[in-house]
C-alpha positions in Angstrom: 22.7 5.4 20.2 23.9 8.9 19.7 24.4 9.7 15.3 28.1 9.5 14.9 27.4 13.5 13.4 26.2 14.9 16.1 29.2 14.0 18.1 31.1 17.0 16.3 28.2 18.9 17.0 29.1 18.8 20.4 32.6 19.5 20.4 32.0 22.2 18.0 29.2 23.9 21.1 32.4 23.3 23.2 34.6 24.8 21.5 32.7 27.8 21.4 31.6 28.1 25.3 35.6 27.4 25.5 36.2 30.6 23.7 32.8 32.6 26.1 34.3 31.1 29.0 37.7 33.3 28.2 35.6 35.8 27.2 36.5 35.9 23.4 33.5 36.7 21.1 35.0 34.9 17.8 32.0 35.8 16.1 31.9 39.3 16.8 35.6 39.1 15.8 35.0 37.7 12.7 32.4 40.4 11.7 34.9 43.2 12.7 38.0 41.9 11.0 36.9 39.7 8.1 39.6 36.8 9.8 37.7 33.7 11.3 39.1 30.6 11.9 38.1 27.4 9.6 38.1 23.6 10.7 40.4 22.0 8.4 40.6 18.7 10.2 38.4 16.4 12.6 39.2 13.1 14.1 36.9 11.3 15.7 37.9 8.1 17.8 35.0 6.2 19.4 35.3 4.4 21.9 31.8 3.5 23.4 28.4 4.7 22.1 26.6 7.5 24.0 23.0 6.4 24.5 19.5 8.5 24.0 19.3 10.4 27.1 22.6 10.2 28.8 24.4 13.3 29.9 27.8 14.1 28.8 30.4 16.4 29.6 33.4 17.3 26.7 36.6 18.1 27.7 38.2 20.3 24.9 42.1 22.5 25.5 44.2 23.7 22.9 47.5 21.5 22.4 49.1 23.7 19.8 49.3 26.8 18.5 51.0 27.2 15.5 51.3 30.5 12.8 48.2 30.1 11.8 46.4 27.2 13.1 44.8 25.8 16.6 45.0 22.2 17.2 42.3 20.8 20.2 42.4 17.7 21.8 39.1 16.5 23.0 37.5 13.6 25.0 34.0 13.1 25.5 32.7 11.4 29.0 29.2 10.3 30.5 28.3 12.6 33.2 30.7 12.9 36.6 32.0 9.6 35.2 35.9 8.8 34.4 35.1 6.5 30.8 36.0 8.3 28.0 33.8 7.5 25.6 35.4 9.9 22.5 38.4 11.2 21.9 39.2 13.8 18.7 41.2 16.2 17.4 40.1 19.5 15.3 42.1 22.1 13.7 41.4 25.5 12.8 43.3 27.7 10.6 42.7 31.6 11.0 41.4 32.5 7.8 40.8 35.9 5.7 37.5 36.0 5.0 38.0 37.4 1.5 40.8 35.5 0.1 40.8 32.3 2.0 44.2 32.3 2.6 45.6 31.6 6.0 46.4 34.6 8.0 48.8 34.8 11.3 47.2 34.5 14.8 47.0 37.5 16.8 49.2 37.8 20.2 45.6 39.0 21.4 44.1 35.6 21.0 47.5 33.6 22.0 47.3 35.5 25.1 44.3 34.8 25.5 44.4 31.0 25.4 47.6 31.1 27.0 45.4 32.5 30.4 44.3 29.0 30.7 46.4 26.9 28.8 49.4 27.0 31.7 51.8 24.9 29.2 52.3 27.7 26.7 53.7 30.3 29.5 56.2 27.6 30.8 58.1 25.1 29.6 56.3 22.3 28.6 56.4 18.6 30.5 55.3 15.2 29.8 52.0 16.4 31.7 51.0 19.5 30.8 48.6 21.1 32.7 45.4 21.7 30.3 43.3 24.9 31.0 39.5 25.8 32.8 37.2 25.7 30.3 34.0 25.5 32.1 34.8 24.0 34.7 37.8 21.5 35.8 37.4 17.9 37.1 39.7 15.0 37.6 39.6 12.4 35.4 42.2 9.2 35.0 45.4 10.4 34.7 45.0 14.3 35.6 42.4 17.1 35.2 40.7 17.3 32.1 38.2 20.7 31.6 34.6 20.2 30.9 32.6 22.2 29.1 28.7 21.3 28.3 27.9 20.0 25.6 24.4 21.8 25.4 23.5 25.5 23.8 23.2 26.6 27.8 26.3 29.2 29.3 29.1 27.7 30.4 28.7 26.9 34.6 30.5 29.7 36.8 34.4 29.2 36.4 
């Protein structure tokens, strides 16, 4: 059985091939503007345990995007499979490096996210429509986007 720990490992190597699949260095941002964004919160739900060996996929969009924070939802699968295994939430907060005090997110990186994330350019239903990560699949009740959960790049969008 996977460690419970290294299942935020994986949604944290999402999250960032989330970010290279728009094209967003936050890294490189962070270095240039002394702002990067900190996890303040992480919710695990398990579900079933991932065994030695088995290939997942994560699913990971941004639900919310508030002043200064980004909330993800996340689900973790088995491989071209429809069980989800884990489900999660993580929130950043955009952060001055120096002070450690919350600062506003840009309209660059709302744009951004807002490329794939179709519910924050229209009005938002009781399905939104999540956004390509790496690559999209359907999965139970609509299409979830998958990005690996390894340090390899993201798959062609």
């Amino acid at each position: 059985v996977v460690f419970n720990a290294h299942y935020l490992t994986y949604v944290d190597t999402s999250i960032t091939e989330y970010f290279g699949a728009l094209g967003y260095d936050q890294y490189a941002d962070a270095r240039k503007t002394g702002i990067d964004f900190h996890v303040v919160k992480s919710l695990i739900e398990y579900r079933a345990p991932v065994l030695f060996d088995q290939k997942i996929e994560v699913g990971v969009r941004v639900t919310r995007i508030g002043n200064s924070s980004l909330v993800f939802e996340l689900a973790i699968f088995l491989e071209a499979a429809t069980d989800v295994f884990v489900t999660g939430e993580i929130v950043w907060v955009y952060t001055d490096q120096k002070t450690h005090r919350p600062v506003m997110i840009p309209d660059s990186i709302r744009e951004l996210i807002a490329t794939r994330e179709r519910h924050f350019t229209r009005r938002r239903t009781s399905s939104p429509v999540p956004a390509a990560c790496c690559s999209a699949s359907r999965r139970g009740r609509g299409e979830v986007m998958l990005c690996s959960a390894s340090v390899l790049p993201c798959p062609r969008i």
